[in-house]
ModelCIF file with pLDDT and N, C-alpha, C, O atoms, coordinates in Angstrom:
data_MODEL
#
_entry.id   MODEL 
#
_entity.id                         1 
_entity.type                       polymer 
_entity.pdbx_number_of_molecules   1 
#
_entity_poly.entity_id                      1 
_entity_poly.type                           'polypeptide(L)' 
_entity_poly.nstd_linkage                   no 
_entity_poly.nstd_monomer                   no 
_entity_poly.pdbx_seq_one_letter_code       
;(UNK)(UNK)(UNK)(UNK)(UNK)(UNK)(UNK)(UNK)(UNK)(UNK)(UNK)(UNK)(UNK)(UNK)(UNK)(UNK)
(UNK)(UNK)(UNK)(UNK)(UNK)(UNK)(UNK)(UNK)(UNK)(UNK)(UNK)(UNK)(UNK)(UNK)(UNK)(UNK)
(UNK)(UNK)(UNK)(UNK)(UNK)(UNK)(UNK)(UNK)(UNK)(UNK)(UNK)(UNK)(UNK)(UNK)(UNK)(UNK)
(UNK)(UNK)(UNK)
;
_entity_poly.pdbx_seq_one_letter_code_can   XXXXXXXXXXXXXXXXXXXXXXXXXXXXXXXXXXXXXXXXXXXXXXXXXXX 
_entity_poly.pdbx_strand_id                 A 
#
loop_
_entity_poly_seq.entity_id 
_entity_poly_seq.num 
_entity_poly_seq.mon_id 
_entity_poly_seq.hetero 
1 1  UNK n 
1 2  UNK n 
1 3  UNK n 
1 4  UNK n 
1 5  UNK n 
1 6  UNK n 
1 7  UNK n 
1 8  UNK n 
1 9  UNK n 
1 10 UNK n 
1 11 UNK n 
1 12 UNK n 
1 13 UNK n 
1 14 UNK n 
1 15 UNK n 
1 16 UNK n 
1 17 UNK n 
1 18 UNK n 
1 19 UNK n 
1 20 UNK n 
1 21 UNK n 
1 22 UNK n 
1 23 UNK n 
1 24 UNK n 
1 25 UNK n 
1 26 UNK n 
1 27 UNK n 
1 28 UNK n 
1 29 UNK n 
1 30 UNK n 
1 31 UNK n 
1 32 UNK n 
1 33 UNK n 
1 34 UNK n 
1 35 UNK n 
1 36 UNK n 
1 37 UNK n 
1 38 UNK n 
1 39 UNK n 
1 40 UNK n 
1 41 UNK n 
1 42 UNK n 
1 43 UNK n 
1 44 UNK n 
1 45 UNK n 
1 46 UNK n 
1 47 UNK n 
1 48 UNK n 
1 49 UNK n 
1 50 UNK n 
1 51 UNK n 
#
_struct_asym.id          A 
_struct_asym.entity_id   1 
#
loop_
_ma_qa_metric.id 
_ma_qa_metric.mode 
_ma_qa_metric.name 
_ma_qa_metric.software_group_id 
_ma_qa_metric.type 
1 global pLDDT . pLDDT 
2 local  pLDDT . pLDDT 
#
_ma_qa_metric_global.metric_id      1 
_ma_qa_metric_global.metric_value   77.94 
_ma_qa_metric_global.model_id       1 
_ma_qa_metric_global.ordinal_id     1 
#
loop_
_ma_qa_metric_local.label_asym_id 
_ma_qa_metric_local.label_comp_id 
_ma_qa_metric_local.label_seq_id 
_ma_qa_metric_local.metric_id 
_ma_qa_metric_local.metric_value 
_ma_qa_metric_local.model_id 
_ma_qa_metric_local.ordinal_id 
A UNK 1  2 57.00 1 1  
A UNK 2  2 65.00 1 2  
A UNK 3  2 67.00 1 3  
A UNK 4  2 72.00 1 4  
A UNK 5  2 71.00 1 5  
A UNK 6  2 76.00 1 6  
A UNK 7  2 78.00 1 7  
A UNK 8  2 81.00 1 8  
A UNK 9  2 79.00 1 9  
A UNK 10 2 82.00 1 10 
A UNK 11 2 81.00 1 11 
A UNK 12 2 79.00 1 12 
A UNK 13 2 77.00 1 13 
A UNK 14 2 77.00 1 14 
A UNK 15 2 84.00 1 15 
A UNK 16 2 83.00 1 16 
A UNK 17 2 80.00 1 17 
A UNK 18 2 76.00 1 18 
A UNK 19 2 78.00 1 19 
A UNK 20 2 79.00 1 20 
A UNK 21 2 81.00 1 21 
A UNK 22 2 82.00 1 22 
A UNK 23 2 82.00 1 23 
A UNK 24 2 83.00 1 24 
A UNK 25 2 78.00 1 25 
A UNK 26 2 80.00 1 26 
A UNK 27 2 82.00 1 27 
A UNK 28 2 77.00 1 28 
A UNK 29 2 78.00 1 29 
A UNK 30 2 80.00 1 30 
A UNK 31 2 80.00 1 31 
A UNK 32 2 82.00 1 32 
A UNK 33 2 79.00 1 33 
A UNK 34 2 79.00 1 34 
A UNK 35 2 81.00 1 35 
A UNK 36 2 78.00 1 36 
A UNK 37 2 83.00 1 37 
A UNK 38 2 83.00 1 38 
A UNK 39 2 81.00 1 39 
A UNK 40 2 80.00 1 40 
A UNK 41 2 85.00 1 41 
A UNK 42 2 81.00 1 42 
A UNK 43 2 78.00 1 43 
A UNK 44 2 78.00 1 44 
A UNK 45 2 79.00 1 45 
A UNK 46 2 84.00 1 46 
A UNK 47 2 83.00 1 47 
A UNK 48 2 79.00 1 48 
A UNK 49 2 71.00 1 49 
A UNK 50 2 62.00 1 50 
A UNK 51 2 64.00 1 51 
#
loop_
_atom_site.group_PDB 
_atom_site.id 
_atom_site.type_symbol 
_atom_site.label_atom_id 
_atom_site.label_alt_id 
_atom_site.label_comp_id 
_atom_site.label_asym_id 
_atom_site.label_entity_id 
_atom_site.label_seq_id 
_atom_site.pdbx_PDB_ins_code 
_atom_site.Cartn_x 
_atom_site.Cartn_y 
_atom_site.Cartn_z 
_atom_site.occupancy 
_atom_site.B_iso_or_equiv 
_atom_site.pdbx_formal_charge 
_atom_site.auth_seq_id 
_atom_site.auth_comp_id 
_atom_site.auth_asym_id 
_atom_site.auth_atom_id 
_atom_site.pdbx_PDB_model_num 
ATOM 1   N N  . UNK A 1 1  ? -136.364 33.119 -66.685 1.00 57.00 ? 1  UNK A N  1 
ATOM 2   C CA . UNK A 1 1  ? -135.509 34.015 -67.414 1.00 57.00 ? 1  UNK A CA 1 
ATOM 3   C C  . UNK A 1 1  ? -134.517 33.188 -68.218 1.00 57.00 ? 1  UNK A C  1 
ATOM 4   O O  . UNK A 1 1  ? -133.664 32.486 -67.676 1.00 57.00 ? 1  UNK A O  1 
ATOM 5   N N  . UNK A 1 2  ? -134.671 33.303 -69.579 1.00 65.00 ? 2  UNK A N  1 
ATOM 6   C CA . UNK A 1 2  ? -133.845 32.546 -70.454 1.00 65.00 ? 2  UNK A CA 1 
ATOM 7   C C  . UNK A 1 2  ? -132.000 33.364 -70.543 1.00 65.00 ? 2  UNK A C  1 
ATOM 8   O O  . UNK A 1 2  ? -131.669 34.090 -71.481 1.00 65.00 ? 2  UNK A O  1 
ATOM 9   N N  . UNK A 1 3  ? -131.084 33.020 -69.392 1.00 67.00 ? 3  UNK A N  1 
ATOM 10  C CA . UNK A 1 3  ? -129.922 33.898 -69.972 1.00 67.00 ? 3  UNK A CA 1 
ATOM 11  C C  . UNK A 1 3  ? -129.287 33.260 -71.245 1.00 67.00 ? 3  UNK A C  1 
ATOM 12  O O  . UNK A 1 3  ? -128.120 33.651 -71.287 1.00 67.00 ? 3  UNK A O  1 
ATOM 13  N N  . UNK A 1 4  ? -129.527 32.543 -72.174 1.00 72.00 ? 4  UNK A N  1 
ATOM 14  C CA . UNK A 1 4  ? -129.073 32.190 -73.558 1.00 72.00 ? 4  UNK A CA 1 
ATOM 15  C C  . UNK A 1 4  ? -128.063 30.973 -73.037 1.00 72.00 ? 4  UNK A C  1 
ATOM 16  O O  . UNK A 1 4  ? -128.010 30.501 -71.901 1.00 72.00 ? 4  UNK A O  1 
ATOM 17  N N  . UNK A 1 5  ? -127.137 30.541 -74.419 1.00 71.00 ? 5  UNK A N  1 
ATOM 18  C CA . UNK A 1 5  ? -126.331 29.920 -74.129 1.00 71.00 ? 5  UNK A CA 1 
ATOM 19  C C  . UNK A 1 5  ? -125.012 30.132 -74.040 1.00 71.00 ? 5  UNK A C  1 
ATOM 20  O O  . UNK A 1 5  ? -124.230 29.183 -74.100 1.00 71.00 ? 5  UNK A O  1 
ATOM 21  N N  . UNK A 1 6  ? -124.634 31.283 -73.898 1.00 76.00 ? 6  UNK A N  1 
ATOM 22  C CA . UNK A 1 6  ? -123.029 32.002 -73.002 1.00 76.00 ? 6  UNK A CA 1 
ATOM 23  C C  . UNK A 1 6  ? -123.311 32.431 -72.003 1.00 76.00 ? 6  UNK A C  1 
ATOM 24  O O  . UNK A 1 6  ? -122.490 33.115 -71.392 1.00 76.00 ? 6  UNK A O  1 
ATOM 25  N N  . UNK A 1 7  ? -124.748 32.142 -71.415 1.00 78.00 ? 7  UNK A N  1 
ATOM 26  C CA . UNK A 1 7  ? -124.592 32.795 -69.996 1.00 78.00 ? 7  UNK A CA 1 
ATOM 27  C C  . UNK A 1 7  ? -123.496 32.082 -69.278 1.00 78.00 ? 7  UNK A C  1 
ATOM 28  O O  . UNK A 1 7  ? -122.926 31.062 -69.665 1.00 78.00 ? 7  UNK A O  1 
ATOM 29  N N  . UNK A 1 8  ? -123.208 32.955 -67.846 1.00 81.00 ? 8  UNK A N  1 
ATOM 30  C CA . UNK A 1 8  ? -122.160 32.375 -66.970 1.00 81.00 ? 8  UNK A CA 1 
ATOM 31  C C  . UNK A 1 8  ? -122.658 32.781 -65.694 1.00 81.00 ? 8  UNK A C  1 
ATOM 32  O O  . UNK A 1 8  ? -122.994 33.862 -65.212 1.00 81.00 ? 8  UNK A O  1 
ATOM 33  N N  . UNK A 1 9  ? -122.603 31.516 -65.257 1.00 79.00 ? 9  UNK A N  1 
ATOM 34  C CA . UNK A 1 9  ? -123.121 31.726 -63.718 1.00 79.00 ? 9  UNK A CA 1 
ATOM 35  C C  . UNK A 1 9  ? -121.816 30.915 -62.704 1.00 79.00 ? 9  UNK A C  1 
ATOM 36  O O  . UNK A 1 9  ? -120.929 30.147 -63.077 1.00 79.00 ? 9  UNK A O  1 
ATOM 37  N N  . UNK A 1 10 ? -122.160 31.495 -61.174 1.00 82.00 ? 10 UNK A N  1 
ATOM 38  C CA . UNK A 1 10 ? -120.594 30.957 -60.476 1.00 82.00 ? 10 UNK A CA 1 
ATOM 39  C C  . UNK A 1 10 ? -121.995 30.513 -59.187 1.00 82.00 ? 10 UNK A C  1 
ATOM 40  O O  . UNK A 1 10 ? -123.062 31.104 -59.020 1.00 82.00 ? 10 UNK A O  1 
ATOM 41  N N  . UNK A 1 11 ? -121.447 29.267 -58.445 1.00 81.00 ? 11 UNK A N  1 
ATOM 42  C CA . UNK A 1 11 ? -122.271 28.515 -57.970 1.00 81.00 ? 11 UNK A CA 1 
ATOM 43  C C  . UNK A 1 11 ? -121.049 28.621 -56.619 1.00 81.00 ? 11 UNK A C  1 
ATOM 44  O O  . UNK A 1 11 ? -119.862 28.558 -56.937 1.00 81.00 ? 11 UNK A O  1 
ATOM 45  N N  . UNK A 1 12 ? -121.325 28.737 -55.542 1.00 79.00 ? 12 UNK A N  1 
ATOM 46  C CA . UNK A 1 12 ? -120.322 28.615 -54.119 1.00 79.00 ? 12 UNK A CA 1 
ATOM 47  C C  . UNK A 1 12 ? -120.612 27.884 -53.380 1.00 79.00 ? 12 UNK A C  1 
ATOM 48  O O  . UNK A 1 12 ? -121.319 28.435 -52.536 1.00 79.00 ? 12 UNK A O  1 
ATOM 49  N N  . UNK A 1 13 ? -120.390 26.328 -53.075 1.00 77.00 ? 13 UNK A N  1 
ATOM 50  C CA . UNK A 1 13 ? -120.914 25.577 -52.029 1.00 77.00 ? 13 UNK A CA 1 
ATOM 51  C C  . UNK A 1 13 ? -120.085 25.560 -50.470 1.00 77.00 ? 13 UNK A C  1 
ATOM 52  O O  . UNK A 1 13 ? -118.962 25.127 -50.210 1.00 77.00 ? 13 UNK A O  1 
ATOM 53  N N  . UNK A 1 14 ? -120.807 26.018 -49.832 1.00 77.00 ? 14 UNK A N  1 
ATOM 54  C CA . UNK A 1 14 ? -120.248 25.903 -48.697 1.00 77.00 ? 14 UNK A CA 1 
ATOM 55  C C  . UNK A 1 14 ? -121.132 25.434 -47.456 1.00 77.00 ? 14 UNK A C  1 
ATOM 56  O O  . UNK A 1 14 ? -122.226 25.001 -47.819 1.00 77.00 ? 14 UNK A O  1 
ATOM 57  N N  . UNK A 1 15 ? -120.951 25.418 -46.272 1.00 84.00 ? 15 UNK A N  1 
ATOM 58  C CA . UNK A 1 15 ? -121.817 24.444 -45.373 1.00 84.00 ? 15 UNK A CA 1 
ATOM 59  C C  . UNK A 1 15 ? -123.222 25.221 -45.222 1.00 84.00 ? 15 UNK A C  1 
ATOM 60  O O  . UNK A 1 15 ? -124.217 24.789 -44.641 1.00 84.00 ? 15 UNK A O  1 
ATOM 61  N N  . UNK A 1 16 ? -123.087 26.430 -45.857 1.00 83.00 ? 16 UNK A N  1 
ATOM 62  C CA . UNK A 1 16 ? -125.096 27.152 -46.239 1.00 83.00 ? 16 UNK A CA 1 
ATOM 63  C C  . UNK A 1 16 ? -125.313 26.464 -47.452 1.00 83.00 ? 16 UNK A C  1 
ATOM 64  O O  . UNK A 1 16 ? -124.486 26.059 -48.269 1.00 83.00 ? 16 UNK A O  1 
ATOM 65  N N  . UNK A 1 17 ? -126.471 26.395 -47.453 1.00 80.00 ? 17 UNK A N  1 
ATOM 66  C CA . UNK A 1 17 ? -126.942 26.002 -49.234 1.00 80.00 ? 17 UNK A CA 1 
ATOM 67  C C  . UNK A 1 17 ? -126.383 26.735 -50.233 1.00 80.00 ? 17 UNK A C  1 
ATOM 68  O O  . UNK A 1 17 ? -125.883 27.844 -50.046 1.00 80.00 ? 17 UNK A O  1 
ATOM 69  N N  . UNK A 1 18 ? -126.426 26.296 -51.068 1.00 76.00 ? 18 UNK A N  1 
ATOM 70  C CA . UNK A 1 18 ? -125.315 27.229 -52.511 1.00 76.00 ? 18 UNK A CA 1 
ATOM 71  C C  . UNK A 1 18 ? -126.195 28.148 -53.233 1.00 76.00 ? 18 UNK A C  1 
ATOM 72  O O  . UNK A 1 18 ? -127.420 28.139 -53.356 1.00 76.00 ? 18 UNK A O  1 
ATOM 73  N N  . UNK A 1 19 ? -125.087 29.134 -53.792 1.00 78.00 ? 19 UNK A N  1 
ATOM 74  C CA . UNK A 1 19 ? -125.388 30.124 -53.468 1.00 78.00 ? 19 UNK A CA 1 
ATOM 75  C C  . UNK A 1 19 ? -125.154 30.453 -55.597 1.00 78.00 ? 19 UNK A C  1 
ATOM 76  O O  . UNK A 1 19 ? -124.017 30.700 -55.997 1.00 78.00 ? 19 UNK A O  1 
ATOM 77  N N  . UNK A 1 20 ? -125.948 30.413 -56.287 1.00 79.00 ? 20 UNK A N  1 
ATOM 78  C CA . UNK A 1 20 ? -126.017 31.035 -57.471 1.00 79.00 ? 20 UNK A CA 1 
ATOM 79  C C  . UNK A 1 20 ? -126.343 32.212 -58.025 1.00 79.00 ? 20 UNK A C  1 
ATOM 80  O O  . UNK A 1 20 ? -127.493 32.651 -58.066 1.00 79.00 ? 20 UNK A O  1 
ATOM 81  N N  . UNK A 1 21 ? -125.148 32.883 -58.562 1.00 81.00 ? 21 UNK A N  1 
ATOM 82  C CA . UNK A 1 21 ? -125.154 34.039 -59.338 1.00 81.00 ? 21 UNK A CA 1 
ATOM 83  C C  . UNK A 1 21 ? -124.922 34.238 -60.599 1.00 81.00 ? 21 UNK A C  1 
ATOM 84  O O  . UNK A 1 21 ? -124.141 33.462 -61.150 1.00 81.00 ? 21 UNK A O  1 
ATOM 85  N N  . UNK A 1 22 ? -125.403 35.086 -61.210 1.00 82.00 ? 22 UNK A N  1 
ATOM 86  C CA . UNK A 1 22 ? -125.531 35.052 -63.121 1.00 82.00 ? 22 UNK A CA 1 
ATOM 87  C C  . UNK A 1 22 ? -124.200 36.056 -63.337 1.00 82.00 ? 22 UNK A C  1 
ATOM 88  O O  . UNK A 1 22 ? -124.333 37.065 -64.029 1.00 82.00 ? 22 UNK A O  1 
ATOM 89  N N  . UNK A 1 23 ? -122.805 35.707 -62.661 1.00 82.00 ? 23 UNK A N  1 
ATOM 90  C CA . UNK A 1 23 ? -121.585 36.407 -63.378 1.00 82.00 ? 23 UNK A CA 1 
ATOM 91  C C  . UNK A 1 23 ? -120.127 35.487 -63.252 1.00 82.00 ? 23 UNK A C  1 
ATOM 92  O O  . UNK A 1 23 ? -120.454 34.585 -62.480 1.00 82.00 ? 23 UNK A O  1 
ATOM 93  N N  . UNK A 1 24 ? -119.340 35.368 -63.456 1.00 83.00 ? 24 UNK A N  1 
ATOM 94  C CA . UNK A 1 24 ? -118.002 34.768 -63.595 1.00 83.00 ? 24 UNK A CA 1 
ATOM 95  C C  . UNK A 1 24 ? -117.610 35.810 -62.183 1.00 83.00 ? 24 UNK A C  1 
ATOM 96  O O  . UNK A 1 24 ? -117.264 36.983 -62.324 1.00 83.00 ? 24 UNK A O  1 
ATOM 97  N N  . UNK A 1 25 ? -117.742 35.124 -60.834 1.00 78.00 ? 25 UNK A N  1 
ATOM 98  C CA . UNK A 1 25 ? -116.833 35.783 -60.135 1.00 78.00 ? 25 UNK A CA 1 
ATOM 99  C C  . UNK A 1 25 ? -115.878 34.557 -58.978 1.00 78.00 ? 25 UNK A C  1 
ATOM 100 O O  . UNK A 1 25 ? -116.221 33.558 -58.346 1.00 78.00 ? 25 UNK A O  1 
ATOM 101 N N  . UNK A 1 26 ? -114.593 35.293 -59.158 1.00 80.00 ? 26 UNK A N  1 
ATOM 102 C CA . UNK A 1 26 ? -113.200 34.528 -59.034 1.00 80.00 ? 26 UNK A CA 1 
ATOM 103 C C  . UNK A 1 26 ? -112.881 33.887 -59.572 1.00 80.00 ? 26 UNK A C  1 
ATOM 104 O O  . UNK A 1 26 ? -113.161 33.914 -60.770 1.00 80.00 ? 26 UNK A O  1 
ATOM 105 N N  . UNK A 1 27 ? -111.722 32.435 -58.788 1.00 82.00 ? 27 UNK A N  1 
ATOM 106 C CA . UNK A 1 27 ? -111.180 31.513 -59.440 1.00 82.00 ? 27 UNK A CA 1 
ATOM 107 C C  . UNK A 1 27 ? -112.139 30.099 -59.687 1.00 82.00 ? 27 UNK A C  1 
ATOM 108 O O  . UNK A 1 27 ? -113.295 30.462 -59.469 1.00 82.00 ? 27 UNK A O  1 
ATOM 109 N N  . UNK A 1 28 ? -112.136 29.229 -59.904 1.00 77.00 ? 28 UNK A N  1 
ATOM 110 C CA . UNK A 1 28 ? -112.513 28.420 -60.257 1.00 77.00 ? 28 UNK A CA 1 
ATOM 111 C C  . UNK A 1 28 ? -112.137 27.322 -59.837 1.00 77.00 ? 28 UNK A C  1 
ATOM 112 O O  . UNK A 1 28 ? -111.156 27.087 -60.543 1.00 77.00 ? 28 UNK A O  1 
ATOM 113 N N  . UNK A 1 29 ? -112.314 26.152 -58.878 1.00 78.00 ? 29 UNK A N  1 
ATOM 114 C CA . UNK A 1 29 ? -112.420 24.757 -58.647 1.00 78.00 ? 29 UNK A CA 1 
ATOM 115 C C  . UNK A 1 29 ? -112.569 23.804 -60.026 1.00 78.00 ? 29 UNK A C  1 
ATOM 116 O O  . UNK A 1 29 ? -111.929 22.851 -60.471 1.00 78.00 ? 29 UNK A O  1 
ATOM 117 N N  . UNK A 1 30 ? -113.691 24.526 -60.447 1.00 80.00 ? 30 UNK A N  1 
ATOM 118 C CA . UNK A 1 30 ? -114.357 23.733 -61.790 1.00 80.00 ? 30 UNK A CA 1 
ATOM 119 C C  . UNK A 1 30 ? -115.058 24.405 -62.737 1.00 80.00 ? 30 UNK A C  1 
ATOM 120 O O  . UNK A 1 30 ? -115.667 25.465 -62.596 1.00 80.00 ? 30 UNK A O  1 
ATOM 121 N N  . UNK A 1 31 ? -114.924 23.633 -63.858 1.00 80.00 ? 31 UNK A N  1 
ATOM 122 C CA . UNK A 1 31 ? -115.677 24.479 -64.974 1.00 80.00 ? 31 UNK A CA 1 
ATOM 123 C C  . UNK A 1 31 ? -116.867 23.638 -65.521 1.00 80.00 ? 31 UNK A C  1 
ATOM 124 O O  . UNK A 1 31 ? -116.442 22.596 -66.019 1.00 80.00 ? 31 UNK A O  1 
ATOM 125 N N  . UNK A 1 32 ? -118.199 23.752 -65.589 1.00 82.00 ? 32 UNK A N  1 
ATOM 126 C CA . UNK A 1 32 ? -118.703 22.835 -65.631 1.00 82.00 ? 32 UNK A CA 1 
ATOM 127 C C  . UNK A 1 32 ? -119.653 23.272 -67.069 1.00 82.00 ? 32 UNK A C  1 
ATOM 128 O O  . UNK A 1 32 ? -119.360 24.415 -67.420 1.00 82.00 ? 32 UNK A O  1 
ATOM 129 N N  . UNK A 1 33 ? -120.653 22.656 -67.914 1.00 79.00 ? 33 UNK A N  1 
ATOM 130 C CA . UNK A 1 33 ? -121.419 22.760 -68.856 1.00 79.00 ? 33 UNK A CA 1 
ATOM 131 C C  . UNK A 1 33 ? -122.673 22.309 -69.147 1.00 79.00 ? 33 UNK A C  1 
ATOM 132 O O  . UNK A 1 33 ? -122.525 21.367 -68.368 1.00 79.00 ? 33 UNK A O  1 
ATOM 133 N N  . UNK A 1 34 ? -123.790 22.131 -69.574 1.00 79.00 ? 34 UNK A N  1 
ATOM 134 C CA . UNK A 1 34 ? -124.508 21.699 -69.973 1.00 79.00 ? 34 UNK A CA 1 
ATOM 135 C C  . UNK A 1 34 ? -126.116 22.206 -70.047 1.00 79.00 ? 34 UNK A C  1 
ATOM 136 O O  . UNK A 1 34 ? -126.399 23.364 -70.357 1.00 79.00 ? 34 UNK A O  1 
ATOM 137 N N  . UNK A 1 35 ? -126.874 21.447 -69.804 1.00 81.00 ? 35 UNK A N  1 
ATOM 138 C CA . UNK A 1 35 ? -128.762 21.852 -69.626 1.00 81.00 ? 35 UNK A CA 1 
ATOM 139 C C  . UNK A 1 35 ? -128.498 22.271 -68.237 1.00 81.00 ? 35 UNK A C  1 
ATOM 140 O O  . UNK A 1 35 ? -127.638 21.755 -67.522 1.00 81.00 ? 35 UNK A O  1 
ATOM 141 N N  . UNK A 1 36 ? -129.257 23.203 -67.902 1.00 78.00 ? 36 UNK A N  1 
ATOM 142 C CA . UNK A 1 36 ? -129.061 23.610 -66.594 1.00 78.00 ? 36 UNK A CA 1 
ATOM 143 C C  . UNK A 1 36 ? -130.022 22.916 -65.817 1.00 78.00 ? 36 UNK A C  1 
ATOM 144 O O  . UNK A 1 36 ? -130.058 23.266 -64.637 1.00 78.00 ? 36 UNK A O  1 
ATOM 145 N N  . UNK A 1 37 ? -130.875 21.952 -66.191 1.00 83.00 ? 37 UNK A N  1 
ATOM 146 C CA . UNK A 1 37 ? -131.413 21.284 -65.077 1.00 83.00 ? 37 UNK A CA 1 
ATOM 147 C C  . UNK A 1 37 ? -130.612 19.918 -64.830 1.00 83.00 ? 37 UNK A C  1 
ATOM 148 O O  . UNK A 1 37 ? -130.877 19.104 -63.946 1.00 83.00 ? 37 UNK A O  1 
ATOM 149 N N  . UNK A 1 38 ? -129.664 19.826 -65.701 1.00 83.00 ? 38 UNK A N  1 
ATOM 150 C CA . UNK A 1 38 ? -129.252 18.653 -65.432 1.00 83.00 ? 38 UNK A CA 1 
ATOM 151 C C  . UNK A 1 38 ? -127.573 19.049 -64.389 1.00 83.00 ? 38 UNK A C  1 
ATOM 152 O O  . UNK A 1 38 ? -127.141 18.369 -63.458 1.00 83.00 ? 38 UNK A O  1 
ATOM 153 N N  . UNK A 1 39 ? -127.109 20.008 -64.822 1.00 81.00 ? 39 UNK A N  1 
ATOM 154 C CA . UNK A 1 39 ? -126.220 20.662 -64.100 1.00 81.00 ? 39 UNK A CA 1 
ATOM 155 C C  . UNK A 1 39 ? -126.859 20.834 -62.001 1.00 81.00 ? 39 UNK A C  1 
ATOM 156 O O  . UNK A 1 39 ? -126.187 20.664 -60.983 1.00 81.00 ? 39 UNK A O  1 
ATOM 157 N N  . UNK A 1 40 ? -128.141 21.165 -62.137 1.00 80.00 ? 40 UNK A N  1 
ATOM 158 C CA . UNK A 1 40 ? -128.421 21.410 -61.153 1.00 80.00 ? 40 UNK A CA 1 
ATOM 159 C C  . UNK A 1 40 ? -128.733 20.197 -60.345 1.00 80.00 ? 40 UNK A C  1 
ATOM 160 O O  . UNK A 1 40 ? -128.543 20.235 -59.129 1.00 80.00 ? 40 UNK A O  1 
ATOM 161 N N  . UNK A 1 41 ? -129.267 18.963 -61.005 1.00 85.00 ? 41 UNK A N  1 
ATOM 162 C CA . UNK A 1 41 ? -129.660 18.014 -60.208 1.00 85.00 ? 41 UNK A CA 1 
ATOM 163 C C  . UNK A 1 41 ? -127.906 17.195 -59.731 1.00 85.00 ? 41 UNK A C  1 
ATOM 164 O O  . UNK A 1 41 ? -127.829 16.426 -58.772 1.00 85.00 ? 41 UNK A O  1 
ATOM 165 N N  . UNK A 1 42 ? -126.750 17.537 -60.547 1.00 81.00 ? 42 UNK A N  1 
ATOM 166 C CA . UNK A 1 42 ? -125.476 16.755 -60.554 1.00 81.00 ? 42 UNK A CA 1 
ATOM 167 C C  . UNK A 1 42 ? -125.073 17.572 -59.431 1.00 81.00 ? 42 UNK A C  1 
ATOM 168 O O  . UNK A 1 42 ? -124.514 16.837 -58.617 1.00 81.00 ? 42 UNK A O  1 
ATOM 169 N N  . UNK A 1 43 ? -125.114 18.856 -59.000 1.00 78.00 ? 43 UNK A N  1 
ATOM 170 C CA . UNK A 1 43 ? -124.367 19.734 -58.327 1.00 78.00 ? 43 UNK A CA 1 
ATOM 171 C C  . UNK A 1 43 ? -125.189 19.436 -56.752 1.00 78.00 ? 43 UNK A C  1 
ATOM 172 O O  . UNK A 1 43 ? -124.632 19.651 -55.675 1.00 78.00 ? 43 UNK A O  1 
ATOM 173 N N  . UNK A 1 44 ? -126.388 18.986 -56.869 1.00 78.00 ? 44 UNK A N  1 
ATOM 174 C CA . UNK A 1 44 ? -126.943 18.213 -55.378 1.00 78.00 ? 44 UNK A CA 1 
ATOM 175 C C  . UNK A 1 44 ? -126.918 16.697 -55.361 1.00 78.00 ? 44 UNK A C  1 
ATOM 176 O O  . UNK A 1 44 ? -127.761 15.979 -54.823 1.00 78.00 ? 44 UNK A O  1 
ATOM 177 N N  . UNK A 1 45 ? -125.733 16.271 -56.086 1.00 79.00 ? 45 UNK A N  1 
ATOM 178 C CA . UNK A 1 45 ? -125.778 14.849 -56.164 1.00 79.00 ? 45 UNK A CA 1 
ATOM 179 C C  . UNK A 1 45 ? -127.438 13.650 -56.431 1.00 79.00 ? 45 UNK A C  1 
ATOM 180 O O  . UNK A 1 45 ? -127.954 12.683 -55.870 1.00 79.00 ? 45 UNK A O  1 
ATOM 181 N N  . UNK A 1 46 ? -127.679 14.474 -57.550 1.00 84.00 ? 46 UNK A N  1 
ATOM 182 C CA . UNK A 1 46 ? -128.868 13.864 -58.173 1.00 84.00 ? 46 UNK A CA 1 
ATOM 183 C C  . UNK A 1 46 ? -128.798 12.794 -59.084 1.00 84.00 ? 46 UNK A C  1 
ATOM 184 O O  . UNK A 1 46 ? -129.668 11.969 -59.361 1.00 84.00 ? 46 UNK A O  1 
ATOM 185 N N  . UNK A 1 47 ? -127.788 12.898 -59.462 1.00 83.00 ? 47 UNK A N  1 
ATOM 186 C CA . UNK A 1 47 ? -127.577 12.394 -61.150 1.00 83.00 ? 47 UNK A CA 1 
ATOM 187 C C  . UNK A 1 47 ? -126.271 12.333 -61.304 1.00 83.00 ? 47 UNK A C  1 
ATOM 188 O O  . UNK A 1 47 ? -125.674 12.764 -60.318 1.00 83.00 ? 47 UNK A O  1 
ATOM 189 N N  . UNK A 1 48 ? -125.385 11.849 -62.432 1.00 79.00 ? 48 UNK A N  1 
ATOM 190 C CA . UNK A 1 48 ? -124.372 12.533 -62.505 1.00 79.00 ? 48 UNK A CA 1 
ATOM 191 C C  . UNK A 1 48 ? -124.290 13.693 -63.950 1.00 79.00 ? 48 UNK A C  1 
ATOM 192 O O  . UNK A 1 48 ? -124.987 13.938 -64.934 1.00 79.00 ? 48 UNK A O  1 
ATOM 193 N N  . UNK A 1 49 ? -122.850 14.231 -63.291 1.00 71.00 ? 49 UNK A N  1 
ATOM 194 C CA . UNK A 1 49 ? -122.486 15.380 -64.122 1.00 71.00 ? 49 UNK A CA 1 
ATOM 195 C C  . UNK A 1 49 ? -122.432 15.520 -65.247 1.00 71.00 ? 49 UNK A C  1 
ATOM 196 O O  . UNK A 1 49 ? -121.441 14.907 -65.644 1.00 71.00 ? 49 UNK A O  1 
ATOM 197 N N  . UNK A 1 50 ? -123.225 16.256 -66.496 1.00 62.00 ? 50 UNK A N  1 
ATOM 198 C CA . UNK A 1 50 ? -123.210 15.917 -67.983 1.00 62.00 ? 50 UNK A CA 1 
ATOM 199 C C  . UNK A 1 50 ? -121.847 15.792 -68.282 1.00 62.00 ? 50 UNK A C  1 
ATOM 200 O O  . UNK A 1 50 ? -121.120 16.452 -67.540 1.00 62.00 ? 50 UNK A O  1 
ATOM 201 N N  . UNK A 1 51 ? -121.223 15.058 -69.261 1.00 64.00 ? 51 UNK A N  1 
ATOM 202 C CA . UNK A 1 51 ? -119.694 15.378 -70.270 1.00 64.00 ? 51 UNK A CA 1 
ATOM 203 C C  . UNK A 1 51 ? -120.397 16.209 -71.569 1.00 64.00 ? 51 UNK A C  1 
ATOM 204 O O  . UNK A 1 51 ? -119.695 16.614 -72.496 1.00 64.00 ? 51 UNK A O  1 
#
């Protein structure tokens, strides 16, 4: 599913595996950007985080 490029998704890590949803919900720790596979491999300490 292509959500474009303003999608917004909110990612919750906590001691379960994380937990991704396709809306802006709460505050924010961090704001993060980029290809979402590269976002995803940085957020399991794959890679690092795009700038």
């Amino acid at each position: 599913m292509d959500a474009g490029p303003d999608a917004v998704w909110t990612v919750r890590r906590t001691a379960a595996p994380a937990l991704a949803v396709r809306a802006a919900e709460g505050a924010a720790e961090a704001e993060l950007s980029g290809p979402a596979d590269q976002l995803c491999l940085g957020l399991r300490n794959r890679t690092a985080i795009p700038r």
